[in-house]
C-alpha positions as MATLAB code, in Angstrom:
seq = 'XXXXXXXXXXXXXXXXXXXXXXXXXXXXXXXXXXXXXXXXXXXXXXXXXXXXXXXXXXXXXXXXXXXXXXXXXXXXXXXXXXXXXXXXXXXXXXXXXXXXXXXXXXXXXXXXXXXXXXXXXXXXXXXXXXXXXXXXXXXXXXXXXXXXXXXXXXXXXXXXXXXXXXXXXXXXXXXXXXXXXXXXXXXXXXXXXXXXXXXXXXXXXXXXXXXXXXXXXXXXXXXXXXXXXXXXXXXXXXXXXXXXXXXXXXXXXXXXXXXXXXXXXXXXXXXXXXXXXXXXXXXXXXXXXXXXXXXXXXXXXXXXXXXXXXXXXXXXXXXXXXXXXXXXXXXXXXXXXXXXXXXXXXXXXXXXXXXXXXXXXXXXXXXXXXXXXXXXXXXXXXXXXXXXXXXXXXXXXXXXXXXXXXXXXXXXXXXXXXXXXXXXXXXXXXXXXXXXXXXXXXXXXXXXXXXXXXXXXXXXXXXXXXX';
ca = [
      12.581  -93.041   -4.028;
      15.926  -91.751   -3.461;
      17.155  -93.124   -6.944;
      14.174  -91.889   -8.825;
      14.447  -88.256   -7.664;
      18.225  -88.455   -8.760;
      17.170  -89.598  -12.116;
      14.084  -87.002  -12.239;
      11.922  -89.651  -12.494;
       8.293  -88.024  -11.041;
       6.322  -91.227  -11.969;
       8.533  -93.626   -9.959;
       9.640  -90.911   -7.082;
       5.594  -90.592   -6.098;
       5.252  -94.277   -6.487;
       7.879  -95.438   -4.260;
       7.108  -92.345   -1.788;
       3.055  -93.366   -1.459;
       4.407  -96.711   -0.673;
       6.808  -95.446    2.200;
       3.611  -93.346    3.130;
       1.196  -95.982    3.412;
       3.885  -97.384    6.147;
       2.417  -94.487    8.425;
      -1.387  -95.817    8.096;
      -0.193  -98.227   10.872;
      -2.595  -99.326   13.894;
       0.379 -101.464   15.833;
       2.621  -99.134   17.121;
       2.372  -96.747   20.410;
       2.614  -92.800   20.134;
       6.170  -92.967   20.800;
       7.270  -95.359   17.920;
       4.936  -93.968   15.922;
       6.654  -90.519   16.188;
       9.868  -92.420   15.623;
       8.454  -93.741   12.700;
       7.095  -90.287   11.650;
      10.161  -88.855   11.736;
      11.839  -90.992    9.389;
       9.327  -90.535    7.117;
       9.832  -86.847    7.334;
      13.500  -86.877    6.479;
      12.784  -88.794    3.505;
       9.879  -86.550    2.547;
      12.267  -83.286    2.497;
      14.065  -85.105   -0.511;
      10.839  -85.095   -2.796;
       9.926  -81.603   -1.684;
      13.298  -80.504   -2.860;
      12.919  -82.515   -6.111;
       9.028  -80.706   -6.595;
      10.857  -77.358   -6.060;
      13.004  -77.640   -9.137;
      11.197  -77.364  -11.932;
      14.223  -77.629  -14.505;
      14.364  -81.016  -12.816;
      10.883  -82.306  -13.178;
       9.812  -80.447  -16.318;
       6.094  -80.154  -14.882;
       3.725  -77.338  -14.485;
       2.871  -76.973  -10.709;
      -0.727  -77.616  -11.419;
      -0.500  -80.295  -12.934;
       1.518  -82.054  -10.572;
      -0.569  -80.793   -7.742;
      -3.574  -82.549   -9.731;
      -1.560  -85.640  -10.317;
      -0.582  -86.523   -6.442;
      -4.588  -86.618   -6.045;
      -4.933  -89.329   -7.739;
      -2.428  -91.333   -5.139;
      -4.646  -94.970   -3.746;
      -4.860  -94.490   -0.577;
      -6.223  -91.320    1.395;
      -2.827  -90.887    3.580;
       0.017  -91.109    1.006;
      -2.556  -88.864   -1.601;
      -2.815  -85.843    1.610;
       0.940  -86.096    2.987;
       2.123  -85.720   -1.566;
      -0.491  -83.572   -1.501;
       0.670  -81.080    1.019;
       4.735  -81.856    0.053;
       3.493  -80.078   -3.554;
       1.052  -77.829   -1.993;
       3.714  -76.397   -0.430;
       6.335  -75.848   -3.426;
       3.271  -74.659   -5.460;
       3.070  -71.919   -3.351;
       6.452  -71.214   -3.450;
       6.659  -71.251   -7.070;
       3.606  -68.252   -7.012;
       1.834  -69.983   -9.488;
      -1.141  -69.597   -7.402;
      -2.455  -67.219   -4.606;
      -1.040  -69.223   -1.584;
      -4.736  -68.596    0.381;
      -6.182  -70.760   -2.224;
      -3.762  -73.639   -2.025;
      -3.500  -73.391    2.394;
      -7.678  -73.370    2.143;
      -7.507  -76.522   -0.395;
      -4.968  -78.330    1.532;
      -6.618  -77.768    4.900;
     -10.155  -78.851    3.740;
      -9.120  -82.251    2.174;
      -7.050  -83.121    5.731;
      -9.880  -83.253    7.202;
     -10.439  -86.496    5.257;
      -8.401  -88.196    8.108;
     -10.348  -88.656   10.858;
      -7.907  -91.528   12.778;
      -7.135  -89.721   16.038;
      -3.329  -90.703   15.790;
      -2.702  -90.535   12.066;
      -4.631  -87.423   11.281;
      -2.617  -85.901   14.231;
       0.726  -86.584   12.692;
      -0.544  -85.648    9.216;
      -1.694  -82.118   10.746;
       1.802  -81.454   12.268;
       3.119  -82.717    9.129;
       0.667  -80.123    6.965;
       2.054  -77.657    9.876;
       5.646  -78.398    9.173;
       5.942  -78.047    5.361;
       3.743  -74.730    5.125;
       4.802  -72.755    8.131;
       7.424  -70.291    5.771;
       4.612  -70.533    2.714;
       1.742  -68.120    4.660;
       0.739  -64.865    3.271;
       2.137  -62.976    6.300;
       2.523  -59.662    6.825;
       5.649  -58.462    4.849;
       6.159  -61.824    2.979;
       6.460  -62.748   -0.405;
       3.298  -64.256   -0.431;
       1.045  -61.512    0.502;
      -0.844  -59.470   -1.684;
      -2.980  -61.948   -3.972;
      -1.740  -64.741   -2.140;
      -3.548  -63.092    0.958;
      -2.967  -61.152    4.158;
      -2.413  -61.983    7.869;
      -6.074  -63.387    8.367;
      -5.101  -66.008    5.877;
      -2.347  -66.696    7.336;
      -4.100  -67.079   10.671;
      -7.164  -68.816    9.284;
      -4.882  -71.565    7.729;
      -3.059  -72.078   11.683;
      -6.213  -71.753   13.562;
      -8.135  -74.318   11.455;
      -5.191  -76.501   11.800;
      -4.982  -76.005   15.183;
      -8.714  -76.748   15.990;
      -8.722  -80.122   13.841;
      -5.314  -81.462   15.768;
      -7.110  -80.515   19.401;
     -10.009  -82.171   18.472;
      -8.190  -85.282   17.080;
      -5.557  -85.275   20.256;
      -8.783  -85.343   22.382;
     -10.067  -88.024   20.911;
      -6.842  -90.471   21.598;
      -8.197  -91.002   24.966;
     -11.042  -93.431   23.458;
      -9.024  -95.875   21.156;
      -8.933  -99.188   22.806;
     -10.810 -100.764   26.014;
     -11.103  -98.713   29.223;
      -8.861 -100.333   31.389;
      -6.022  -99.056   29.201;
      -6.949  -95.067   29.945;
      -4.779  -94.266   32.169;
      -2.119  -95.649   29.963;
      -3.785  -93.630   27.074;
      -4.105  -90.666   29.199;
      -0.295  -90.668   30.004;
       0.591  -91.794   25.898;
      -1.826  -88.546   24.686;
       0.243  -86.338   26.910;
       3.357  -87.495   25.231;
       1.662  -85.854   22.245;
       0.527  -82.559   23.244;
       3.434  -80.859   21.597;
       1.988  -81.890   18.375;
      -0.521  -79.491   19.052;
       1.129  -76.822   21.165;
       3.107  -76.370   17.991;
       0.422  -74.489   15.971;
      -0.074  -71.925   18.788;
       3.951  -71.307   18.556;
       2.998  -70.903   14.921;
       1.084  -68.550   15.456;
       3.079  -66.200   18.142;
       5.760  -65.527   15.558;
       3.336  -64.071   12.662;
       4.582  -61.252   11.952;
       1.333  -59.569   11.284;
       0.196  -61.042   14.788;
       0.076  -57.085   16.437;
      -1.245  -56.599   19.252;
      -4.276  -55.295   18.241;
      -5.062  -58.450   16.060;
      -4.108  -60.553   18.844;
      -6.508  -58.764   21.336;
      -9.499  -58.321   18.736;
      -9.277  -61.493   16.591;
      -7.093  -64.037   17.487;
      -7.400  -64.459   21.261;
     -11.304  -64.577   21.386;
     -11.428  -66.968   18.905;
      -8.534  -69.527   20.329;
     -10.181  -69.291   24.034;
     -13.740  -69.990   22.407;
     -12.139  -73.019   20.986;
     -10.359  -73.748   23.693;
     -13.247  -73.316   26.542;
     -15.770  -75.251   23.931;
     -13.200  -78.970   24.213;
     -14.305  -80.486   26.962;
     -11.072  -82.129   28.165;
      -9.508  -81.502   31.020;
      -5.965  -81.852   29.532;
      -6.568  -80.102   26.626;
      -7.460  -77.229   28.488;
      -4.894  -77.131   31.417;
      -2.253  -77.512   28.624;
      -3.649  -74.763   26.480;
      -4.086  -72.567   28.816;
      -0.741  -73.015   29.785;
       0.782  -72.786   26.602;
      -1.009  -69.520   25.635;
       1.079  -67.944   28.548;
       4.136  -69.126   27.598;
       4.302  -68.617   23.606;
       2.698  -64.998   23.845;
       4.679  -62.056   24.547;
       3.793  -60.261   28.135;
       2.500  -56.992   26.896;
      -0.087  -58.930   24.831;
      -0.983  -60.458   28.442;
      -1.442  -57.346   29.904;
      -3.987  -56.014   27.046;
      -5.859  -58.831   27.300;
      -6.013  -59.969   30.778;
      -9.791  -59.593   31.173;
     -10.343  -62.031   28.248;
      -7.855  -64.143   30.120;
      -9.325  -64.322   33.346;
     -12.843  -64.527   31.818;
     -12.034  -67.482   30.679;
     -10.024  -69.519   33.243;
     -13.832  -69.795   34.999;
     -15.120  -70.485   32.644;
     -12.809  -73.844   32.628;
     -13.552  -77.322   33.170;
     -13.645  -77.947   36.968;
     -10.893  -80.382   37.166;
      -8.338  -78.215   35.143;
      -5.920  -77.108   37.943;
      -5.474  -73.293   37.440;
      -2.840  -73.161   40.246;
       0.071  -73.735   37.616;
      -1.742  -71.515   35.194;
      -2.346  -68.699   37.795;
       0.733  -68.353   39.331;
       2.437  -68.617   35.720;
       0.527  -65.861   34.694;
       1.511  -63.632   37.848;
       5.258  -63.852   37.936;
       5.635  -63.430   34.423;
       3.557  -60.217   34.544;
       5.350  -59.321   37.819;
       8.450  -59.748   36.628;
       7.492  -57.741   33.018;
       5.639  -54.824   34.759;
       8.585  -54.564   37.595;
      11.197  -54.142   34.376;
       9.031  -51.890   32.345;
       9.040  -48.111   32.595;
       6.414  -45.782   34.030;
       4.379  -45.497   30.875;
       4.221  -48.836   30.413;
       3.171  -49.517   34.012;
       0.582  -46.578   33.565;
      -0.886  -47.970   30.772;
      -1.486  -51.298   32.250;
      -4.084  -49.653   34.628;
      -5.518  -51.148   37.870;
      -4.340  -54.708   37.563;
      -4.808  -56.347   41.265;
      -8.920  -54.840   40.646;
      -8.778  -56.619   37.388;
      -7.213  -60.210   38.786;
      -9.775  -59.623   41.877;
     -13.028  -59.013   40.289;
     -11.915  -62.869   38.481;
     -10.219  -64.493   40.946;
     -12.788  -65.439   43.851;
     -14.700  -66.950   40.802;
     -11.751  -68.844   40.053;
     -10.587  -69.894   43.340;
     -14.413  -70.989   44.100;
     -13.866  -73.964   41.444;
     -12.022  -75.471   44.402;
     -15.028  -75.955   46.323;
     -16.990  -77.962   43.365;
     -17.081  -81.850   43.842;
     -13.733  -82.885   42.204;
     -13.594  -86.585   39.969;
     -11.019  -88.666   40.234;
      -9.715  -91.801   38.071;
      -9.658  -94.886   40.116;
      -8.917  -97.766   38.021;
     -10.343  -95.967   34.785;
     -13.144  -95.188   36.593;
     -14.503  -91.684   37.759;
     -15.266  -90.747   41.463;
     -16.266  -87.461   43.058;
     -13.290  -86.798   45.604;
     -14.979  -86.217   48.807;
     -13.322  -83.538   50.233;
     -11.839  -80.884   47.884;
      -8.725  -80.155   48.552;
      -7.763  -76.144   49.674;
      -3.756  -76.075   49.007;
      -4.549  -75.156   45.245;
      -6.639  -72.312   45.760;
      -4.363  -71.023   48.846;
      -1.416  -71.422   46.168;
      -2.610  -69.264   44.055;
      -3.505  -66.456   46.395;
       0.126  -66.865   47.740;
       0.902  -66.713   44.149;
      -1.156  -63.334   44.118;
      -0.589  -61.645   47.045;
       3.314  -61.744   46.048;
       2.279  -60.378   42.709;
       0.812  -57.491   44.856;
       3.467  -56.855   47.253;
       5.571  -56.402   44.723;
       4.074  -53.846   42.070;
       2.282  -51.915   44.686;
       4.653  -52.084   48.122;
       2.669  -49.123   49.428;
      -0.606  -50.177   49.343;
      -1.299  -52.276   52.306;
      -4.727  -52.701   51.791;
      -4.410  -54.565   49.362;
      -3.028  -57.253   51.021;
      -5.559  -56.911   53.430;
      -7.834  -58.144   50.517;
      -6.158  -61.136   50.009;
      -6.104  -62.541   53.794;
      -9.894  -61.568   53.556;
     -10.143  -62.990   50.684;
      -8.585  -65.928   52.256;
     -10.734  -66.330   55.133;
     -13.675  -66.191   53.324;
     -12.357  -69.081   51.001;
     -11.965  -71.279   54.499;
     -14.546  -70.417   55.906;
     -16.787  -71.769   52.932;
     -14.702  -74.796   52.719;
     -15.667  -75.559   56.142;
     -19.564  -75.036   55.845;
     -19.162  -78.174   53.393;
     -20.344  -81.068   54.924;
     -17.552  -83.564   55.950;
     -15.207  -80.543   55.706;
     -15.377  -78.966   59.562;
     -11.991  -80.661   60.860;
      -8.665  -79.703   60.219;
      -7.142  -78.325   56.827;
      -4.725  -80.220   55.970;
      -0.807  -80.185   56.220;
      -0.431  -78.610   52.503;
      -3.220  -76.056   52.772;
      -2.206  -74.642   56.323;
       1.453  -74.399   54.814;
       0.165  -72.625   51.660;
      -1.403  -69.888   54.756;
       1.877  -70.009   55.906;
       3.337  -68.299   52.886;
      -0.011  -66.091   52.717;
       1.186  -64.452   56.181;
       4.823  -64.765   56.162;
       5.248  -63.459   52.530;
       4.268  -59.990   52.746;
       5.932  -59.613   56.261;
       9.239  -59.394   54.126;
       8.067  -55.763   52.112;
       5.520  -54.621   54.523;
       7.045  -54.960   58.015;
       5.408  -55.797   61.166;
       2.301  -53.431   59.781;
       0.627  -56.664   58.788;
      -0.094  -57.280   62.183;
      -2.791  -54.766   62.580;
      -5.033  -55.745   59.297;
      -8.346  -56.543   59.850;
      -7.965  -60.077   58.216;
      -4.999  -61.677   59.965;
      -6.050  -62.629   63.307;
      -8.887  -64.210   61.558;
      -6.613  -66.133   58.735;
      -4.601  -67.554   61.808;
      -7.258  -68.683   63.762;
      -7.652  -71.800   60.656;
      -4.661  -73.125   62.223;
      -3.968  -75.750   64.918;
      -1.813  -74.536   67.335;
       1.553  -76.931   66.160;
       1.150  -75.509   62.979;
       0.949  -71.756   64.151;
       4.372  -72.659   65.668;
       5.822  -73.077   62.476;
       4.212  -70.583   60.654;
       5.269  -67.810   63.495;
       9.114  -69.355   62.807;
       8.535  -68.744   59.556;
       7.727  -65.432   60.587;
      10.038  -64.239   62.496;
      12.728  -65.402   60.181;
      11.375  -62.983   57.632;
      11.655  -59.818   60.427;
      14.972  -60.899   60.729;
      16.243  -60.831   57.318;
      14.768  -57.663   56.530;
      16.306  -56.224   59.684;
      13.980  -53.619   61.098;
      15.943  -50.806   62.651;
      13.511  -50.383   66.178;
      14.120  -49.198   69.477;
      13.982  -51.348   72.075;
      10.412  -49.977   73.298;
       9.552  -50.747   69.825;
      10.592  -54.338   69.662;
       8.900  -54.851   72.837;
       5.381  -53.709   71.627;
       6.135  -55.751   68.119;
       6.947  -58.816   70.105;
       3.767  -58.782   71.656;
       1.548  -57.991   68.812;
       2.808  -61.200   67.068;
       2.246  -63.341   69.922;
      -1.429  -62.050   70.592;
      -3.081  -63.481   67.190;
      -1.056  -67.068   67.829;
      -1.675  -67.503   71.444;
      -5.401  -67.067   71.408;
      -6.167  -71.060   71.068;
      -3.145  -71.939   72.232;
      -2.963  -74.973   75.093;
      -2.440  -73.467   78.501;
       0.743  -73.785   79.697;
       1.175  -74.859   83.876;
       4.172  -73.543   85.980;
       6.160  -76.819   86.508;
       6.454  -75.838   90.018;
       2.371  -75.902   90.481;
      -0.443  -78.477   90.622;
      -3.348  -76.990   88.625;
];
């Protein structure tokens, strides 16, 4: 191909490349080597897209040699030419570039193989991502306008979630898990449109709130796969800038119940919460005004959210799905922790609102243990994750914790070993904050942290005494 393109031969350069193409429509290679393989392919590719960008090289109207890759054997080679000259046809602004993405995207589609039309997506991804009509590009104007621009990425995006979904049911099902683990090798492949789409310039954040974010959550919400949707979700924190967050964290929330059951929003929630934490504690005053009355807005979602932990959980056991009996409470817990240092943070002053969150707490417990099979002991993980729930706060709002409504009761979920701990936990958090009390003081604080802890506690015989 090489030699061809250096004597501006067209003929031979898309002959030899179809046939280095059709090396991709492989079946015996895993995800990993396939990307390997992919890759080499790509670096070759950049050669001929080079060559179809010179046209004192080729001699060839644009449309005609857009026309002439069409007529390429084989569906594979015929859509990865296709979108190599798609691509310097727009360049060359022989055509409005919303015609040529909308052409290009449509006749993808013709690739249905879950692993092969997921390469050829990132591929179509690759070579057009500096040829969209964007907002202050060369291509807008007739070429088209942001929506194009996003129309092109979101329909590319849908197609390569869908296809990356459907990895999981190639082959027999005792090779899932495998599958499972080979398809989350992969996810970048999609992840990489939504990156696409966070550095549009014409992404504001009024089109991000209004059109864009309904319409990726829809999509996202509407694929039933668990992976798909914890990654996703994931992702959207992470590539978005945190003002955009903070506009839209209704629509967020919203839908993070409205989530597949088994997606774990502990990673997602607590993400979400230090990065706006950290963004709002940075920000100035009229940036913090207009963000309004976050903790209402995270509460009137979150007890919705934290309820999915009480649903009956499945779990792969040699490729095959159980319902786990006992749900498990660290999760949830986590995320409150998550939550109530989110609080304690942006609003130090307002007790009550941690207050809310042990309650909040409790009430989460106490559900869990009206499930049948669920009345013993939490377990080791959940009763630390109450740890941090009432030794956090202890560390911005002093011993006043003690007297909320909601503590004595949050405590009284733990065995009396673990209540050790936790009050060590405690009182290492008085100490580094280093209250400055008299000594009547300390003596009054000393017992009102005992008082909740001792309540169950084993009694304790003089050694000296025979009961």
């Amino acid at each position: 191909m090489r030699k061809a393109i250096d004597g501006d031969n067209v003929r031979d350069a898309l002959k030899n490349a179809s046939n280095m193409i059709c090396e991709l429509r492989t079946s015996l290679l895993s995800p990993k080597n396939y990307f390997e393989l992919y890759m080499q392919v790509f670096n070759e590719m950049q050669h001929l897209a080079g060559f179809f960008g010179d046209k004192g090289r080729h001699k060839k109207k644009m449309i005609d040699l857009y026309e002439s890759v069409q007529h390429a054997g084989n569906i594979l080679p015929r859509l990865y030419l296709l979108a190599t000259v798609g691509a310097a046809y727009i360049k060359s602004l022989e055509a409005p570039a919303k015609e040529i993405l909308k052409d290009v995207n449509e006749l993808c589609k013709g690739v249905q193989h879950p692993l092969r039309g997921l390469f050829l997506r990132y591929y179509l991804s690759q070579m057009l991502k500096d040829k969209l009509p964007d907002t202050g590009s060369g291509f807008e104007g007739e070429g088209g306008d942001i929506n194009d621009a996003f129309d092109f990425i979101f329909t590319n995006f849908q197609e390569s979630n869908r296809l990356w979904v459907r990895i999981q049911h190639q082959g027999p099902t005792r090779e899932k898990d495998r599958r499972e683990r080979e398809r989350h090798d992969l996810r970048v492949l999609v992840g990489a449109n939504l990156v696409r789409l966070s550095q549009l310039d014409g992404m504001t954040m009024d089109f991000y709130a209004e059109t864009a974010l309904p319409k990726i959550l829809d999509h996202i919400v509407s694929v039933k796969d668990v992976m798909s949707q914890q990654y996703l979700l994931e992702s959207m924190i992470q590539v978005f800038p945190d003002e955009f967050h903070i506009r839209t964290l209704e629509q967020m929330l919203a839908s993070y119940v409205r989530a597949l059951p088994n997606v774990d929003m502990t990673p997602i929630m607590v993400t979400l919460c230090n990065r706006l934490a950290n963004y709002l504690s940075e920000a100035d005053s009229a940036k913090t005004e207009a963000a309004g009355d976050i903790f209402s807005l995270f509460r009137s979602h979150l007890q919705g959210i934290l309820e999915r932990a009480l649903q009956p959980q499945q779990q792969s056991q040699g490729g095959v799905a159980v319902a786990s009996p006992v749900p498990d409470m660290a999760p949830p817990l986590q995320v409150l922790a998550a939550f109530m240092q989110f609080t304690v943070s942006l609003y130090p002053d307002q007790v009550h609102y941690v207050d809310i969150i042990l309650g909040s707490a409790a009430e989460l417990l106490q559900k869990f243990k009206a499930l049948p099979g669920c009345s013993g002991p939490i377990s080791e993980k959940a009763a630390d994750q109450i740890g941090e729930l009432l030794a956090g706060p202890m560390k911005t709002l002093g011993l006043g914790v003690l007297k909320m409504e909601h503590f004595a009761g949050l405590v009284s979920f733990l065995n009396f070993e673990i209540r050790k701990q936790v009050s060590l936990s405690m009182v290492t958090a008085i100490v580094e904050v280093q209250f400055a009390n008299s000594a009547d003081n300390r003596r009054c604080t000393s017992v009102a942290i005992l008082t909740p802890w001792q309540k169950t506690g084993p009694k304790v015989l003089h050694p000296h005494r025979q009961p």
